[in-house]
N, C-alpha and C positions, 0 to 999 in steps of 0.2 A: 519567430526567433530563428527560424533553419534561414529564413534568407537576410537576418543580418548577422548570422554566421557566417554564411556566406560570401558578402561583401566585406566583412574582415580579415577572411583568410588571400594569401598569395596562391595564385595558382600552381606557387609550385611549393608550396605547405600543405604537409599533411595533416589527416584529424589529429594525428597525436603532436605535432609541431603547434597546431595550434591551441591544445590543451596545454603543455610546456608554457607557450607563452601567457596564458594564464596564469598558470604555476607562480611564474615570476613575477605578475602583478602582486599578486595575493602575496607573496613570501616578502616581498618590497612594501605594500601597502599596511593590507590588514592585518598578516600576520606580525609584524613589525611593531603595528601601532596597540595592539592587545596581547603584548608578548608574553604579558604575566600570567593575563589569562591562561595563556595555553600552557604555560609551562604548571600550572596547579591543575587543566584538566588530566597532562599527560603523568599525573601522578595516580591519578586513577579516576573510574567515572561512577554516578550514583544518580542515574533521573530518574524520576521520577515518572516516566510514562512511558508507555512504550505503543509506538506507530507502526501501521502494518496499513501500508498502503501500495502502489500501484507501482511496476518499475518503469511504467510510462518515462518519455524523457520530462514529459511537459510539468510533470507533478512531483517535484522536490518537493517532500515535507519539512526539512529544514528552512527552504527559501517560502513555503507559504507559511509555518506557523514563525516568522525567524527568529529562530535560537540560534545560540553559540551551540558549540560544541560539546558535547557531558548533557545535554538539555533532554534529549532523547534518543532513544533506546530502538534505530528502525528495521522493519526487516520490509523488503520488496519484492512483491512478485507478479506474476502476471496476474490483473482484477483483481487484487490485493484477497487473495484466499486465504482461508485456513482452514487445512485439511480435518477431519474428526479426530478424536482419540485413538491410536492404535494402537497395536505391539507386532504385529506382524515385521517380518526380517522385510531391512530396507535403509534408505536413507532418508530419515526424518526432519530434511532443513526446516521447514517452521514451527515443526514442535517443537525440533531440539532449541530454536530463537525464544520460542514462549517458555520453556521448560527455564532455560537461562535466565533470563527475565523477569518473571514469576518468583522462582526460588531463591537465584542468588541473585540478582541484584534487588530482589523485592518492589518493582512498581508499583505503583499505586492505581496507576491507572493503565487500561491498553483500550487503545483506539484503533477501529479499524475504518479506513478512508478511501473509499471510493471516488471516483471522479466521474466525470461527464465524455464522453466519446471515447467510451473506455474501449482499446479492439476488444480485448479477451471479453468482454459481456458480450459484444455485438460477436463474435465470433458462437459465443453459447447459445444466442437467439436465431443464428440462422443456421447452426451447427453446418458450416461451409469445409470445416475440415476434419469432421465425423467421415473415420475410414481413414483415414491418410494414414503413411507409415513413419513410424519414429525418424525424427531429421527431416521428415517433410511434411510435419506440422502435427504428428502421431503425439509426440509429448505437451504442446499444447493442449490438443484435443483430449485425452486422456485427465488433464489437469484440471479446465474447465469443465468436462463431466461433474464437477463436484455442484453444477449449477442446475441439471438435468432435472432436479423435480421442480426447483424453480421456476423454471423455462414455461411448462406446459401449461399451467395458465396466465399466463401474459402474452405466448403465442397463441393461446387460444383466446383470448379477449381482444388485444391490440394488435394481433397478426407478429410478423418478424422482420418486420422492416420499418422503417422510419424512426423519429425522433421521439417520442410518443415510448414506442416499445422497448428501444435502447436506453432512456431513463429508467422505464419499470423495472427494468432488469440488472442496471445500476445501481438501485437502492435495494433489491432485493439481494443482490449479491451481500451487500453488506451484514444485512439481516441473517443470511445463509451462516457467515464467519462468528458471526456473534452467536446463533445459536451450537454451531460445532466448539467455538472455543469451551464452551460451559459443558461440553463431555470430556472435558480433561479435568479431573480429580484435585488437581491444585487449586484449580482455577474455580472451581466448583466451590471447595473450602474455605478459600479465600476471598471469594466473594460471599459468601452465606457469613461469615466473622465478620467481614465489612473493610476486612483488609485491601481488598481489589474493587475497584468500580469498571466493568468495559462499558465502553462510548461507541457506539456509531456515527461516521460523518459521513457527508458527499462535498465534494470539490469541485465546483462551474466552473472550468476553464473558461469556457465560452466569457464570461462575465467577473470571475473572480470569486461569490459567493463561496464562503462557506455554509453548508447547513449542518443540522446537528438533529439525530435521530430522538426523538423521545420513544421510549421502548411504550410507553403506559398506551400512547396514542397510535404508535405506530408510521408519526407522522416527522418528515421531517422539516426544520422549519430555520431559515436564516440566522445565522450566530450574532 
């Protein structure tokens, strides 16, 4: 994709020139030709699921599952995390995104999606910037820390290197999210009523796959 971004831009366009020109497709095109649509999302939104995956560029969860717009509910961040339950003083982006979510827009469903050549996993399994200082990779590292007890057996089985131990740690990250989200009290509630269902995914770039976590087995397996 970066190199037929490449061959489309002028050399003397910049990235935001040539997101602009973008802009203008889409505003000419599709936004144009689905105008009603948008004009009943921009009255207000209500989806039903809510996505918590990767801020990777490669993994738009709108353009893999594709929806329109109101269809879901996404938050992105690096190895699509979700921090534990806390209260400690701070700034809580994805809990305050689940907190939203959950409560007042009521999901039904939240999916958490991992991908394939994820950096923030492979950064967790060979902890390359354990130590580093904030602004030079400190807030990363601190971030994936949430994968630390994960890590040590899959570094200690499949070592921390190759393709092999960078999946393990892929699906396990997932696994990680899904069990922190069920220490949040809403979430907990709401899924024990039968009002919430959480979903684990992973997403093969490499290939396109989607797969889909079964919790019962553990295992996960092509959509």
């Amino acid at each position: 994709m970066a190199e037929g971004i490449a061959f489309r831009m002028s050399t003397d366009n910049t990235p935001l020139d040539h997101l602009v020109e973008g802009y203008r497709r889409f505003r000419e095109g599709h936004w144009f030709e689905e105008r009603e649509r948008w004009e009943e999302a921009a009255k207000g939104q209500s989806p039903q699921v809510m996505v918590i995956s990767c801020s990777d560029s490669r993994v738009d969860p709108s353009q893999i599952f594709d929806v329109a717009p109101g269809e879901i509910f996404a938050v992105r961040n690096v190895a699509a995390l979700v921090p534990p339950f806390e209260t400690t003083p701070g700034q809580h982006g994805v809990s305050a995104a689940l907190e939203f979510a959950v409560q007042f827009l009521k999901v039904r469903e939240v999916v958490v999606m991992g991908h394939g050549l994820c950096g923030g996993c492979q950064a967790a399994l060979t902890q390359d910037l354990h130590g580093t200082e904030p602004g030079e990779g400190g807030f990363v590292s601190t971030w994936i820390s949430l994968l630390d007890q994960a890590r040590e057996p899959i570094a200690a089985k499949l070592g921390t290197v190759g393709r092999e131990a960078e999946r393990a740690m892929e699906l396990e990250a997932v696994k990680v999210s899904l069990a922190n989200l069920r220490t949040f009290p809403c979430v907990r509630e709401k899924e024990a009523s039968g009002e919430l269902t959480l979903r684990g995914a992973h997403f093969a770039i490499s290939d396109g796959v989607l797969y889909l976590l079964d919790e019962k087995t553990g295992e996960f397996a092509p959509a």
